[in-house]
TITIMI-240135 format. One line per 10 residues: number of its first residue (from 0); their letters; for each residue x, y, z of C-alpha. Coordinates in steps of 0.001 Angstrom, whole numbers, m for minus. Example, Ala and Ser with C-alpha at 12.3 -4.5 7.8 and 13.67 -1.06 7.14 Angstrom:
0) as) 12300:m4500:7800 ~ 13670:m1060:7140
end
This chain:
0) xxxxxxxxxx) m14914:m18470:m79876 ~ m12112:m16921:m77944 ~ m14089:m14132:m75782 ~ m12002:m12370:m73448 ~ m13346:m11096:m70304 ~ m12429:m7904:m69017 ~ m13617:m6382:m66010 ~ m14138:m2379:m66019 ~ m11641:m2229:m63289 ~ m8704:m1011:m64730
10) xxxxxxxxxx) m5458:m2389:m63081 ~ m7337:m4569:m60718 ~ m7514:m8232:m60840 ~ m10414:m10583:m58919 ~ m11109:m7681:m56824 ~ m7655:m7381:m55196 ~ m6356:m3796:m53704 ~ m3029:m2832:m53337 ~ m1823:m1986:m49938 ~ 38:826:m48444
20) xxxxxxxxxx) 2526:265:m45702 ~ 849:2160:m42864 ~ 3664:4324:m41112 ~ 1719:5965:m38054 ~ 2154:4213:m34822 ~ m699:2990:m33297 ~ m292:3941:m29333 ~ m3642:3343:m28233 ~ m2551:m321:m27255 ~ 380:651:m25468
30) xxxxxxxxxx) m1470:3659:m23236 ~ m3873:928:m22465 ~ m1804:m1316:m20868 ~ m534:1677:m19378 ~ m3242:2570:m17416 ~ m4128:m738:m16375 ~ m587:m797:m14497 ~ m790:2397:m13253 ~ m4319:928:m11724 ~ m2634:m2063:m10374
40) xxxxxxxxxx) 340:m302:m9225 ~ m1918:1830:m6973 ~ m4007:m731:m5540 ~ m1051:m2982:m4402 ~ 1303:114:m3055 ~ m881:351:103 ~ m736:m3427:595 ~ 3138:m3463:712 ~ 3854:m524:3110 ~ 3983:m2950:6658
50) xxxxxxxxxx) 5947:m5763:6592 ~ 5920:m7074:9681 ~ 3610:m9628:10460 ~ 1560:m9093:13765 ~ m1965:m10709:14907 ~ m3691:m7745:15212 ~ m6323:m7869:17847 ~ m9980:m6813:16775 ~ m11958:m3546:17606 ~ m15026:m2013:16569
60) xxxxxxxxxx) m13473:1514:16786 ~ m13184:3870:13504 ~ m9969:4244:11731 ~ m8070:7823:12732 ~ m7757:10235:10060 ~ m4318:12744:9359 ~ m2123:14106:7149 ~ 1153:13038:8092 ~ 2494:9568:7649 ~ 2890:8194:11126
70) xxxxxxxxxx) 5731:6236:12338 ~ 4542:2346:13085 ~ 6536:764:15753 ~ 5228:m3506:16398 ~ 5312:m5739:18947 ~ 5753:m9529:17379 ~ 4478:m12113:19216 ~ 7982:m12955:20109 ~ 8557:m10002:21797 ~ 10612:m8250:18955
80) xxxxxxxxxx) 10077:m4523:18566 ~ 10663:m3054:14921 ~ 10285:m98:14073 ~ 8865:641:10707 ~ 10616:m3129:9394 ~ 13493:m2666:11434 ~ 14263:m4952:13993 ~ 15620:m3011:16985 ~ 16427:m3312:20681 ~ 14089:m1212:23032
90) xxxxxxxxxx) 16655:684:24908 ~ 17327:2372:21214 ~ 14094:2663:20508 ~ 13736:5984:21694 ~ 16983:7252:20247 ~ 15817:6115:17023 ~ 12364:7744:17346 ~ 13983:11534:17903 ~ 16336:10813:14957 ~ 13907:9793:12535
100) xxxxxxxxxx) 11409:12542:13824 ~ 14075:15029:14168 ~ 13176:15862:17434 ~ 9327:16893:16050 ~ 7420:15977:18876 ~ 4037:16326:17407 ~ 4726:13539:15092 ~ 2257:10658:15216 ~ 3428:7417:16175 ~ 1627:3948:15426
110) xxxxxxxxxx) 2103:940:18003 ~ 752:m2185:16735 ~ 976:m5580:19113 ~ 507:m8984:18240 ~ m2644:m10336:20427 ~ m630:m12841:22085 ~ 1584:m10154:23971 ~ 647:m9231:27296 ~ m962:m6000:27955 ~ 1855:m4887:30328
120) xxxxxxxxxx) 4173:m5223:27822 ~ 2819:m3271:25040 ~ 2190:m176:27907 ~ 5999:m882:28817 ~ 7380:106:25064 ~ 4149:2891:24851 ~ 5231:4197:28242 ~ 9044:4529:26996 ~ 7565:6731:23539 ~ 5511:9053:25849
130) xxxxxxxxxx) 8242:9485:28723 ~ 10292:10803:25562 ~ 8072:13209:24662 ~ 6064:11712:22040 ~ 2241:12344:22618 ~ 99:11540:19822 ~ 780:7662:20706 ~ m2158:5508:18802 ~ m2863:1526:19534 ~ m3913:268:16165
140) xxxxxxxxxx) m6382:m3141:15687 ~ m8253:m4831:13101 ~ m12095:m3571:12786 ~ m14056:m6553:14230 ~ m15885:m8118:11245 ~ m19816:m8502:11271 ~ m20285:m5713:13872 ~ m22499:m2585:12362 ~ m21104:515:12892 ~ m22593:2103:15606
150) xx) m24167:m903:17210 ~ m22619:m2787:20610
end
């Protein structure tokens, strides 16, 4: 009563298949996570371009438009003037500005002031970058939240 049980299979045995190594690489993983960098990369770049910290007072005013990158020179509420990050001393502020600018008048030039500083002062270090020449002088503020545009 010995029956043997063969399958039709062949070479097979309980269904099992023998396996290639596969020896493509797969990159659809790793372009994935590229892209996903690249998308976080270029929201946070914008974030990190001022870093110095000033209380920004609020306006209701729309945000200028250009081309060129504009120089930023703050006002902390310390009375420190940087320009871009750079700490510097306002007698060489102006010095600094036709360096950087390479005498390019036309180039536009960012002053941002903490709140806290008196008016007169901020007008002081604006009134030193237009005696020098420099006439496309902008105050920038934080848009006042809650206000509509184009409603008082």
């Amino acid at each position: 009563m010995g029956a043997s049980i063969q399958g039709g299979g062949g070479g097979r045995r309980f269904g099992r298949q023998r396996h290639r190594a596969m020896s493509d690489i797969n990159v659809t993983p790793m372009v994935d996570v590229m892209l996903v960098l690249l998308v976080i990369f270029m929201v946070t770049a914008p974030l990190l371009t001022v870093g110095v910290q000033v209380d920004l007072p609020k306006t209701s005013a729309g945000p200028l438009t250009g081309d060129d990158e504009p120089l930023t020179v703050s006002i902390r509420a310390d009375n420190d003037v940087y320009l871009q990050e750079t700490k510097i001393d306002q007698d060489a502020l102006v010095p600094r500005l036709e360096a950087v600018t390479k005498a390019k008048k036309e180039q536009r030039i960012f002053v941002r002031a903490d709140k806290a500083i008196p008016y007169g002062r901020v007008m002081e270090v604006m009134g030193l970058i237009n005696a020098a020449g420099f006439n496309k002088v902008a105050l920038v503020a934080e848009e006042a939240k809650g206000k509509a545009k184009g409603k008082k």
